[in-house]
Every structure is written in C-alpha cells, then in structure tokens.
mmJSON file of the N, C-alpha and C atoms, coordinates in Angstrom:
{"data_MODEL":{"atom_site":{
"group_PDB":["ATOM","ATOM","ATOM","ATOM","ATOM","ATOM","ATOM","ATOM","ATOM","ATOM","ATOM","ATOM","ATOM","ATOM","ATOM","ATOM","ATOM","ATOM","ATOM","ATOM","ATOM","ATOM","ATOM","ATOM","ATOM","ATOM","ATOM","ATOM","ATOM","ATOM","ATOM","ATOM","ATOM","ATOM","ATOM","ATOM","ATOM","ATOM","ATOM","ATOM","ATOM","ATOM","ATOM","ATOM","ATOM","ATOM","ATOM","ATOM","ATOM","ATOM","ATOM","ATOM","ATOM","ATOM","ATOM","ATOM","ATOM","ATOM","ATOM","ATOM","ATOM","ATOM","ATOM","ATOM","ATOM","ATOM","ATOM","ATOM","ATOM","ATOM","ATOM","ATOM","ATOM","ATOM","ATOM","ATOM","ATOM","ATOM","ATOM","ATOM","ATOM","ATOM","ATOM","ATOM","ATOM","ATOM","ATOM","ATOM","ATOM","ATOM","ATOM","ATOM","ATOM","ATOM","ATOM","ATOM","ATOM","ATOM","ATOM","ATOM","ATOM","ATOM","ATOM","ATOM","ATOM","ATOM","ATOM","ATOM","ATOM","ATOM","ATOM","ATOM","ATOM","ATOM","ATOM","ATOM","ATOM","ATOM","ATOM","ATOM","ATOM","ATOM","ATOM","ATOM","ATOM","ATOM","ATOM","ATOM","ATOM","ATOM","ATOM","ATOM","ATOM","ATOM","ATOM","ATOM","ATOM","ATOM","ATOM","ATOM","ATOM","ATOM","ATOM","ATOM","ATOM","ATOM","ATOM","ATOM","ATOM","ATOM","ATOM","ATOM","ATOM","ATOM","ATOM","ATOM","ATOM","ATOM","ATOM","ATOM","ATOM","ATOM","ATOM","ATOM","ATOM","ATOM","ATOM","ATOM","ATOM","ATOM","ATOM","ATOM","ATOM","ATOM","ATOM","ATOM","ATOM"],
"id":[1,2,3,4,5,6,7,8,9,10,11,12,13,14,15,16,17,18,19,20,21,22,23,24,25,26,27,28,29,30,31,32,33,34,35,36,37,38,39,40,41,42,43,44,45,46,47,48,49,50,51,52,53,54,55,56,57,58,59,60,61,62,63,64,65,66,67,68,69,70,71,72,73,74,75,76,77,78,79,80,81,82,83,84,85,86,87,88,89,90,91,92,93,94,95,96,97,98,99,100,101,102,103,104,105,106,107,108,109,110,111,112,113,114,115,116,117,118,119,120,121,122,123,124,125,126,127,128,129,130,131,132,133,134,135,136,137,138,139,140,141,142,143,144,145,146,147,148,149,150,151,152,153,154,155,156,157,158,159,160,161,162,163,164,165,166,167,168,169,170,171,172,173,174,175,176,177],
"type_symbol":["N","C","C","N","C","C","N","C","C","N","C","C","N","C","C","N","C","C","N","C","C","N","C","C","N","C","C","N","C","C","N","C","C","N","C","C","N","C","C","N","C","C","N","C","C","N","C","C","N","C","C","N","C","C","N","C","C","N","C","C","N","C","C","N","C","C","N","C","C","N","C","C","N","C","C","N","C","C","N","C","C","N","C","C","N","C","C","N","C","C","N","C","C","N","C","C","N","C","C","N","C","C","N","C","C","N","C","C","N","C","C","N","C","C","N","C","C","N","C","C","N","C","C","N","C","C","N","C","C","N","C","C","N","C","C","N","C","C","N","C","C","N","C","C","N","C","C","N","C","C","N","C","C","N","C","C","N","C","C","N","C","C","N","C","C","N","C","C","N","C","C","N","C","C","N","C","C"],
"label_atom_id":["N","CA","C","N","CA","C","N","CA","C","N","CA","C","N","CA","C","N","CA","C","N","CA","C","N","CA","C","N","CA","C","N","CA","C","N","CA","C","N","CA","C","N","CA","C","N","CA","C","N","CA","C","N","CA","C","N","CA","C","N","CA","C","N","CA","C","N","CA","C","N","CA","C","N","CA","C","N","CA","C","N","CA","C","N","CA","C","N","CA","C","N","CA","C","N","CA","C","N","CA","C","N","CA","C","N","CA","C","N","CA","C","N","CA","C","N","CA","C","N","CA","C","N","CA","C","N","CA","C","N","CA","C","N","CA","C","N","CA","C","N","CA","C","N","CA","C","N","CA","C","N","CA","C","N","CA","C","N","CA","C","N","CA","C","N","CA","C","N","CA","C","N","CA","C","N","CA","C","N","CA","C","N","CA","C","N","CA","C","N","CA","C","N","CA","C","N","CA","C","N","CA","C","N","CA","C"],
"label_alt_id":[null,null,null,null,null,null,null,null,null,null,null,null,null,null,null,null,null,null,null,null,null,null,null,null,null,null,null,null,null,null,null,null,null,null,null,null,null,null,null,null,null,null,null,null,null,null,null,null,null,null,null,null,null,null,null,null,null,null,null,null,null,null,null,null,null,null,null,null,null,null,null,null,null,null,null,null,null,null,null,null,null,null,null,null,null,null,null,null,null,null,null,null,null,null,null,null,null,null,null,null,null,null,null,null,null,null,null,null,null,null,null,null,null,null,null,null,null,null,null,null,null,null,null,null,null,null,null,null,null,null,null,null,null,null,null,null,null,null,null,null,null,null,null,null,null,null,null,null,null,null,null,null,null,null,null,null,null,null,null,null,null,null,null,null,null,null,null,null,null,null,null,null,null,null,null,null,null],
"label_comp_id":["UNK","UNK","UNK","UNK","UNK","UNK","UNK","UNK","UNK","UNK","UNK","UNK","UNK","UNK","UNK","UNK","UNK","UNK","UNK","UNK","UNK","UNK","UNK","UNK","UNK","UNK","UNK","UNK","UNK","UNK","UNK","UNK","UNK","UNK","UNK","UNK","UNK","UNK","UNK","UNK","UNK","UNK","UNK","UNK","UNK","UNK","UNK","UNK","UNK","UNK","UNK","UNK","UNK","UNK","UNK","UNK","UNK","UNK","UNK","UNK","UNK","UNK","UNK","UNK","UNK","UNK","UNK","UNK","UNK","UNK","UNK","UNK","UNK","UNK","UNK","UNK","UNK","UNK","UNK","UNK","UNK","UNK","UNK","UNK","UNK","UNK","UNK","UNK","UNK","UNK","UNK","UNK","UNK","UNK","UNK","UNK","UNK","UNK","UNK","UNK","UNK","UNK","UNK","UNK","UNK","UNK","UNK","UNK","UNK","UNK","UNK","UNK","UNK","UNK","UNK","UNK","UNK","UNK","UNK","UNK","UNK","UNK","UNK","UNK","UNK","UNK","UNK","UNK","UNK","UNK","UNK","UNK","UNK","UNK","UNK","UNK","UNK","UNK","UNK","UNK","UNK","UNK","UNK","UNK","UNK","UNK","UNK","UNK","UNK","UNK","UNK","UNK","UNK","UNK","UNK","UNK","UNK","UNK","UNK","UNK","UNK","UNK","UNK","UNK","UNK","UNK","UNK","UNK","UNK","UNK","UNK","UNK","UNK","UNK","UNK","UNK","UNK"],
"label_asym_id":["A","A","A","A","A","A","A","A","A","A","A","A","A","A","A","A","A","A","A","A","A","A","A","A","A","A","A","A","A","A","A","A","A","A","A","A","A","A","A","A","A","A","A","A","A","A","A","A","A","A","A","A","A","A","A","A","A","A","A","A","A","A","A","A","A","A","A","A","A","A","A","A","A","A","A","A","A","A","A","A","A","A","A","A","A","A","A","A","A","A","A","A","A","A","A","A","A","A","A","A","A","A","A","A","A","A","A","A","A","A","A","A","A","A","A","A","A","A","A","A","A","A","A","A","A","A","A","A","A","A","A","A","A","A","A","A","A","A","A","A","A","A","A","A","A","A","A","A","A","A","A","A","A","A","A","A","A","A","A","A","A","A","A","A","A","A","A","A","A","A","A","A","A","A","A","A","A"],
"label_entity_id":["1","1","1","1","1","1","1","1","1","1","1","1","1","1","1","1","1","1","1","1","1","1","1","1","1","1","1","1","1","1","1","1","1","1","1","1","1","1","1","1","1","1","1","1","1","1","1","1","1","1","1","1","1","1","1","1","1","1","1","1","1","1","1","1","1","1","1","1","1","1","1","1","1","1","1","1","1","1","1","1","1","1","1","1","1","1","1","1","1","1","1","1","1","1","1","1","1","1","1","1","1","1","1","1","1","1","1","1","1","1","1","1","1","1","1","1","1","1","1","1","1","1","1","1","1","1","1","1","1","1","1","1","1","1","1","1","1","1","1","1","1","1","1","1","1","1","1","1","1","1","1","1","1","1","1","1","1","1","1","1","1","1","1","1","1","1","1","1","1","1","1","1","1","1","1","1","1"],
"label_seq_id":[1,1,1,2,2,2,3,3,3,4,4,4,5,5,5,6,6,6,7,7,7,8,8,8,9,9,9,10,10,10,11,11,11,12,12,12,13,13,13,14,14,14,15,15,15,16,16,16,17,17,17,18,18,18,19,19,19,20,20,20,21,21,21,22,22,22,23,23,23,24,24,24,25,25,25,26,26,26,27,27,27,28,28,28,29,29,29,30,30,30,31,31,31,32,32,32,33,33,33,34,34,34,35,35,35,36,36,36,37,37,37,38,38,38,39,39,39,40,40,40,41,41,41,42,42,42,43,43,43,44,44,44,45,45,45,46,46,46,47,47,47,48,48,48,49,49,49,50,50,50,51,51,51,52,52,52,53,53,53,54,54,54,55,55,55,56,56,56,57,57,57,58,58,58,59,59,59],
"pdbx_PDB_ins_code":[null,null,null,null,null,null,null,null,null,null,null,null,null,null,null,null,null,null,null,null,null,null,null,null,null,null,null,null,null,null,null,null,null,null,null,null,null,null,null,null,null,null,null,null,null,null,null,null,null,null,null,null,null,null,null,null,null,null,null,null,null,null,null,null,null,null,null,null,null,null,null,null,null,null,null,null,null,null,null,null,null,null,null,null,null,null,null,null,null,null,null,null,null,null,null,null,null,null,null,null,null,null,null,null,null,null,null,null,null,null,null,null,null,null,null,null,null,null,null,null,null,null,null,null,null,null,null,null,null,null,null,null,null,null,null,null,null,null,null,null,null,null,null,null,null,null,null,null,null,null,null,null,null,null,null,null,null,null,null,null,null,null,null,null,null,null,null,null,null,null,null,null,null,null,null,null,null],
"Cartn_x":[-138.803,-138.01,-137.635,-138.501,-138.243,-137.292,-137.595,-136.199,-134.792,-135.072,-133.714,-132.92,-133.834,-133.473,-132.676,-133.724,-133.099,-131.964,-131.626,-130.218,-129.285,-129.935,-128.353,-128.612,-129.07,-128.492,-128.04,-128.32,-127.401,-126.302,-126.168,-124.683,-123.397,-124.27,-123.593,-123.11,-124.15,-123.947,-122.585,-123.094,-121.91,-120.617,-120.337,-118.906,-118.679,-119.765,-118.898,-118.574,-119.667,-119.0,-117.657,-117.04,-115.712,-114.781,-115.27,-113.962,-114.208,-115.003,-114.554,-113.943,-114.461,-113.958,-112.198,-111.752,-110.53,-109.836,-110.428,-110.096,-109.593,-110.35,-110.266,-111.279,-112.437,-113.409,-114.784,-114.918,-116.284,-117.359,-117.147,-118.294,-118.26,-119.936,-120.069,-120.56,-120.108,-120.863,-120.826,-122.284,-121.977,-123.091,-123.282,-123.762,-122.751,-123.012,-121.861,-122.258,-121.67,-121.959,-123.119,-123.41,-124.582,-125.757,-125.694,-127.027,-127.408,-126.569,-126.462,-127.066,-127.885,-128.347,-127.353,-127.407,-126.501,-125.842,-126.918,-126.214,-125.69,-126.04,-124.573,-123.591,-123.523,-122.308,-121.073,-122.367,-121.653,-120.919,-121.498,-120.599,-119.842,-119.579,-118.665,-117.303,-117.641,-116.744,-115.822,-116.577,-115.84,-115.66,-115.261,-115.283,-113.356,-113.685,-112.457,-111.656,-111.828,-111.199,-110.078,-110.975,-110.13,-111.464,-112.459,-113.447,-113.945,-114.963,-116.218,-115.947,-114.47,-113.813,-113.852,-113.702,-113.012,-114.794,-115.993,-116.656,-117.209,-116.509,-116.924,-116.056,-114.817,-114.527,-114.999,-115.6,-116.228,-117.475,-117.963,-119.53,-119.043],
"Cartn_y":[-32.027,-30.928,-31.173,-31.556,-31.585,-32.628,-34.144,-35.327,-34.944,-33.683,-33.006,-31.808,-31.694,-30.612,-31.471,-32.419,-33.453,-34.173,-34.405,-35.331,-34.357,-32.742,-32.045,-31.787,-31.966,-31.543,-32.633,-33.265,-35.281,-35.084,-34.633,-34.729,-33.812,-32.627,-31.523,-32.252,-32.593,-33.535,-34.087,-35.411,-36.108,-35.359,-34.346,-33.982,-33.707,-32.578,-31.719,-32.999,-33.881,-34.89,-35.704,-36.107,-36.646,-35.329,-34.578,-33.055,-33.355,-33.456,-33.036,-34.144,-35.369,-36.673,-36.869,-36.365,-35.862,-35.179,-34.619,-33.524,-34.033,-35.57,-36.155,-35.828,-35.133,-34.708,-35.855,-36.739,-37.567,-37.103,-36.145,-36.141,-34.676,-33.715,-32.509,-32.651,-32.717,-32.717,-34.267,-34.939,-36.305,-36.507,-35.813,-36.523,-36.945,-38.412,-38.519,-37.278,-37.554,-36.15,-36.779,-37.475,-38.334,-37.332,-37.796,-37.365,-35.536,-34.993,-33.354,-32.594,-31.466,-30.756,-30.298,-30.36,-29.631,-28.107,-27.263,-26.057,-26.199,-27.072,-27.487,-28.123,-28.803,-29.022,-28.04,-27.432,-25.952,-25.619,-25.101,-24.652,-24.724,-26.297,-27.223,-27.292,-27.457,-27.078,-25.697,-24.854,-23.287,-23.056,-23.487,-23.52,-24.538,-25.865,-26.528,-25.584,-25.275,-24.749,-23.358,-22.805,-21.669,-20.67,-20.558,-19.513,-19.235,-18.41,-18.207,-18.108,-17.418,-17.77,-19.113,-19.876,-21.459,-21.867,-21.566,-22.647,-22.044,-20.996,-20.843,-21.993,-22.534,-23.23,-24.861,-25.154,-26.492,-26.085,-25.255,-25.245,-26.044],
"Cartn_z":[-210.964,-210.449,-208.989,-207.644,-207.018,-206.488,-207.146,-207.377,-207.592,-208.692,-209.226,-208.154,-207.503,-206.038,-205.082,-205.032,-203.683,-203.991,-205.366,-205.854,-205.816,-206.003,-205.988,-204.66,-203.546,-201.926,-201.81,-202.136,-201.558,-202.147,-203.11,-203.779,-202.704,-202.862,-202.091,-200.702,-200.043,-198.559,-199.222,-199.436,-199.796,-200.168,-200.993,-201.47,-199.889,-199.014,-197.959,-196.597,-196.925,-195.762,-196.23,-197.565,-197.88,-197.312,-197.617,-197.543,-196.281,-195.399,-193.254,-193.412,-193.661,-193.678,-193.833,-195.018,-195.55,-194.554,-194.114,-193.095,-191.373,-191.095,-190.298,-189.355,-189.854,-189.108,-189.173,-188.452,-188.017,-187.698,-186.689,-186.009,-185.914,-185.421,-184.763,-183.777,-182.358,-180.719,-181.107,-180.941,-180.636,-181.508,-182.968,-184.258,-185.077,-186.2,-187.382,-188.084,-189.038,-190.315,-191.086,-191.322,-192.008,-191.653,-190.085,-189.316,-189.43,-190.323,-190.54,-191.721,-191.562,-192.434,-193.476,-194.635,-195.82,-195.089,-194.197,-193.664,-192.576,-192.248,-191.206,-191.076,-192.027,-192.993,-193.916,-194.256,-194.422,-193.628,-192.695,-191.368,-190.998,-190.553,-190.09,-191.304,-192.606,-193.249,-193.265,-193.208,-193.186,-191.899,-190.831,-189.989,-190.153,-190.39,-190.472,-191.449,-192.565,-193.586,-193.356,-192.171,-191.97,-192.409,-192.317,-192.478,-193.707,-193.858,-194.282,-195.882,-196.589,-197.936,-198.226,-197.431,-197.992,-198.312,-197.695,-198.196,-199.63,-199.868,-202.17,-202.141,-201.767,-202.55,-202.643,-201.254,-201.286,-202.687,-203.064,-204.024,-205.413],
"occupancy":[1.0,1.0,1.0,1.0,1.0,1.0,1.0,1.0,1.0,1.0,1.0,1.0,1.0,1.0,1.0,1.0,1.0,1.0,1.0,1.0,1.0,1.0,1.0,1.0,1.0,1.0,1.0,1.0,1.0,1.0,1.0,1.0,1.0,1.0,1.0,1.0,1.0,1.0,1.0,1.0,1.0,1.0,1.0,1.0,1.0,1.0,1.0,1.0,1.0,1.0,1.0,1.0,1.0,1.0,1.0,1.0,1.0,1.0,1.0,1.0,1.0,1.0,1.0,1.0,1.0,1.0,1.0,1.0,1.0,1.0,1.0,1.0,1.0,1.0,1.0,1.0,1.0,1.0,1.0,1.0,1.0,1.0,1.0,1.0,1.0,1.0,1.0,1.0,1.0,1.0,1.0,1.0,1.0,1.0,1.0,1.0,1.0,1.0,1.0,1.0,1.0,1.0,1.0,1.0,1.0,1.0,1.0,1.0,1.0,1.0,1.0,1.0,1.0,1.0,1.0,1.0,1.0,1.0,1.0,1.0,1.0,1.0,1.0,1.0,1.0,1.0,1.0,1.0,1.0,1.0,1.0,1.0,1.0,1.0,1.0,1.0,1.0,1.0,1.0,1.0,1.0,1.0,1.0,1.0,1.0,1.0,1.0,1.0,1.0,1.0,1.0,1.0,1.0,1.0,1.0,1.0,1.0,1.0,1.0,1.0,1.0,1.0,1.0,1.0,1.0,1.0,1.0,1.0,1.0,1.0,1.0,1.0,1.0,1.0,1.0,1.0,1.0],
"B_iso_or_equiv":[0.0,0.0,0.0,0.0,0.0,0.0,0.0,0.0,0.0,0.0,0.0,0.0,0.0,0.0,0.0,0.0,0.0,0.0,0.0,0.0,0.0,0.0,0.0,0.0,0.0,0.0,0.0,0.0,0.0,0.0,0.0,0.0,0.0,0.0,0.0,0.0,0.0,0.0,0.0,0.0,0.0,0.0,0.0,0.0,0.0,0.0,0.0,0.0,0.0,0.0,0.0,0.0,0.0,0.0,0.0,0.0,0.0,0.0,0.0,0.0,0.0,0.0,0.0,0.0,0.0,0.0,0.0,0.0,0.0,0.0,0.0,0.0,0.0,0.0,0.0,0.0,0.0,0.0,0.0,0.0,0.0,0.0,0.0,0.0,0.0,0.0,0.0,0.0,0.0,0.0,0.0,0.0,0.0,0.0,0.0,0.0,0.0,0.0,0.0,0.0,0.0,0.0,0.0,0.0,0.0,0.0,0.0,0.0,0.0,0.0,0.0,0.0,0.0,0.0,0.0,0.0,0.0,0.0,0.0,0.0,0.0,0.0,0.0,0.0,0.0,0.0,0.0,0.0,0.0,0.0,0.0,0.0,0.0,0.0,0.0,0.0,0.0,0.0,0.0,0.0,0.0,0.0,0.0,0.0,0.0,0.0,0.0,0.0,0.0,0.0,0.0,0.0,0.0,0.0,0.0,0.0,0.0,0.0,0.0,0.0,0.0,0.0,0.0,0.0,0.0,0.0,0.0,0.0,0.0,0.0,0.0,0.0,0.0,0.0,0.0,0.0,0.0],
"pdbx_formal_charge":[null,null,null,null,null,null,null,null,null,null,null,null,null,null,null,null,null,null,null,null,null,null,null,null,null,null,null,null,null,null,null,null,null,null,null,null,null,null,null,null,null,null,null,null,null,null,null,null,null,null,null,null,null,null,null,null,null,null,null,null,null,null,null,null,null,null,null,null,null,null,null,null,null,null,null,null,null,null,null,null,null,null,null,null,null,null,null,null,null,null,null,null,null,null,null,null,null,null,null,null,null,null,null,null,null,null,null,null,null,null,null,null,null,null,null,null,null,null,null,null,null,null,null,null,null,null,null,null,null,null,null,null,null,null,null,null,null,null,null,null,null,null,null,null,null,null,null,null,null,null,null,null,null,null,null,null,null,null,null,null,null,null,null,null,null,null,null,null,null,null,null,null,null,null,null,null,null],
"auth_seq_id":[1,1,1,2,2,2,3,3,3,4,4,4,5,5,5,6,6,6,7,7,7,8,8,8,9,9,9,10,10,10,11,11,11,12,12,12,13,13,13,14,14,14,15,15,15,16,16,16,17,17,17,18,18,18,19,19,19,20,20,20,21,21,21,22,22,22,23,23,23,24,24,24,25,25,25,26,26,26,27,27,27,28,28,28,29,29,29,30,30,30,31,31,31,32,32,32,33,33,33,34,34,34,35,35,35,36,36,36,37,37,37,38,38,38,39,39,39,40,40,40,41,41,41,42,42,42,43,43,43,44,44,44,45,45,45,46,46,46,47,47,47,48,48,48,49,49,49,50,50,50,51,51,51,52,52,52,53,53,53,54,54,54,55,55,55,56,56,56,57,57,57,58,58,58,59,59,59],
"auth_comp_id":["UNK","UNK","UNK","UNK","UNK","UNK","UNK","UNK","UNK","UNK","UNK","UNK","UNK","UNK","UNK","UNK","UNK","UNK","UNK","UNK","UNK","UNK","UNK","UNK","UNK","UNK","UNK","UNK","UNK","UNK","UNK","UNK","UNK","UNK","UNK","UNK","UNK","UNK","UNK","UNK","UNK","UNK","UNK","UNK","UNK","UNK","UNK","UNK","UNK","UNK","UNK","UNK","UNK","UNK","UNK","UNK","UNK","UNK","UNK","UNK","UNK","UNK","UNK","UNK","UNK","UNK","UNK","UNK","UNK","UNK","UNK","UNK","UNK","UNK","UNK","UNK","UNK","UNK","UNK","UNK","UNK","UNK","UNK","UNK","UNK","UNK","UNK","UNK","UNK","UNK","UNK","UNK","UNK","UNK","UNK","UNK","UNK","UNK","UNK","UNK","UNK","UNK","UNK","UNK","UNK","UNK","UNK","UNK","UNK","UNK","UNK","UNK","UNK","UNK","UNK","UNK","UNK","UNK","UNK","UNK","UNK","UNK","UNK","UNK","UNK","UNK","UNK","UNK","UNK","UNK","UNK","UNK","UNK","UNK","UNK","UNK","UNK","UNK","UNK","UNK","UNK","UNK","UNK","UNK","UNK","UNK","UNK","UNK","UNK","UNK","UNK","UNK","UNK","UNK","UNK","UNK","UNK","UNK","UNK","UNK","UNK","UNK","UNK","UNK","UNK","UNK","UNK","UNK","UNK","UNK","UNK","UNK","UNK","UNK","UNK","UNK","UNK"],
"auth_asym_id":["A","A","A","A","A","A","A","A","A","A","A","A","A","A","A","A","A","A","A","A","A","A","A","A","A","A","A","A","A","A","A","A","A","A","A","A","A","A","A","A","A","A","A","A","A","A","A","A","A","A","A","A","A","A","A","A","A","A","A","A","A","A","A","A","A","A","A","A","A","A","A","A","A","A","A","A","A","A","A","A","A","A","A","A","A","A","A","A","A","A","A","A","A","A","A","A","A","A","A","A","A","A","A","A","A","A","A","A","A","A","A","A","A","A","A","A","A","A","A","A","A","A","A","A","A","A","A","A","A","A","A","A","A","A","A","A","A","A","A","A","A","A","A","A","A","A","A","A","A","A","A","A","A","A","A","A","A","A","A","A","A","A","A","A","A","A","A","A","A","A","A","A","A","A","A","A","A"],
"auth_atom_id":["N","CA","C","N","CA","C","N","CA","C","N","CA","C","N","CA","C","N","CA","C","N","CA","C","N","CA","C","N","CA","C","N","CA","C","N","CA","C","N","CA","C","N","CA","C","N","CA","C","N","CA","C","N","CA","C","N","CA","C","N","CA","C","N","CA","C","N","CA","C","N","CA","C","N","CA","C","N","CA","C","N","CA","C","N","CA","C","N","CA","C","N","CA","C","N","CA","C","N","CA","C","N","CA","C","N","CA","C","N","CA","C","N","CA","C","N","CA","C","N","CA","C","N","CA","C","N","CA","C","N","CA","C","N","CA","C","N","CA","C","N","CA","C","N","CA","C","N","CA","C","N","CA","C","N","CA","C","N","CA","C","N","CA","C","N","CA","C","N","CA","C","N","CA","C","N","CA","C","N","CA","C","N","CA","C","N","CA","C","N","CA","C","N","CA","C","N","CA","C","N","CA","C","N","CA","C"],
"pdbx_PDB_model_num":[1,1,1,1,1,1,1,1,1,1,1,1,1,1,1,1,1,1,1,1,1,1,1,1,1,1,1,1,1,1,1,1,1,1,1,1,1,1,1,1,1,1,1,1,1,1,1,1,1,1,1,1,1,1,1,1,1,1,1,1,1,1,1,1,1,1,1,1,1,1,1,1,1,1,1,1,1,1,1,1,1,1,1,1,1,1,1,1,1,1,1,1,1,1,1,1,1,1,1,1,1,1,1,1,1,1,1,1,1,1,1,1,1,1,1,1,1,1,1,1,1,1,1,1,1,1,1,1,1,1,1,1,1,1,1,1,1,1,1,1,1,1,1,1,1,1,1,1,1,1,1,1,1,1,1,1,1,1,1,1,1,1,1,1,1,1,1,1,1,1,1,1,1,1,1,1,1]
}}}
C-alpha cells in the first residue's frame, strides 16, 4: 500500500511538473521543480493557470 501511495504522488509530481514545464515554467525562487513538494507544485500550478479552479483540472 504504501509503494502504491508513493507511485501515485510521483506520478502526480511528474504530470504537474510537464504542465509548468509546458507552461515555460522551470523554476520557483531559485529551486528546479524536481526539488518541490507535490503541494507546492500544486500551487505553483494554480497559480500559473489563472487560480485556484484550474488546479481540479490538473487532478
């Protein structure tokens, strides 16, 4: 169960870092996106997207 937790936050990572990526977004302050928590990724996405609606649609 817990393998199966950690493969779906890696996944999640991964989709929301191609979408900033897509987006032309590298970096937050002076981390890559790699170096970022899944909820701050979040963030950073609904944030580029135009706000707090757009990140249902990154899920």
């Amino acid at each position: 169960m817990e393998n199966q937790l950690r493969r779906a936050v890696e996944s999640k990572r991964n989709q929301l870092i191609n979408k900033l990526i897509n987006m032309g977004i590298y970096k937050k302050d002076e981390l890559h996106l790699f170096q970022l928590t899944l909820s701050d990724l979040e963030e950073e996405y609904a944030k580029a997207a135009g706000g707090k609606n757009s990140l249902r649609q990154a899920k």
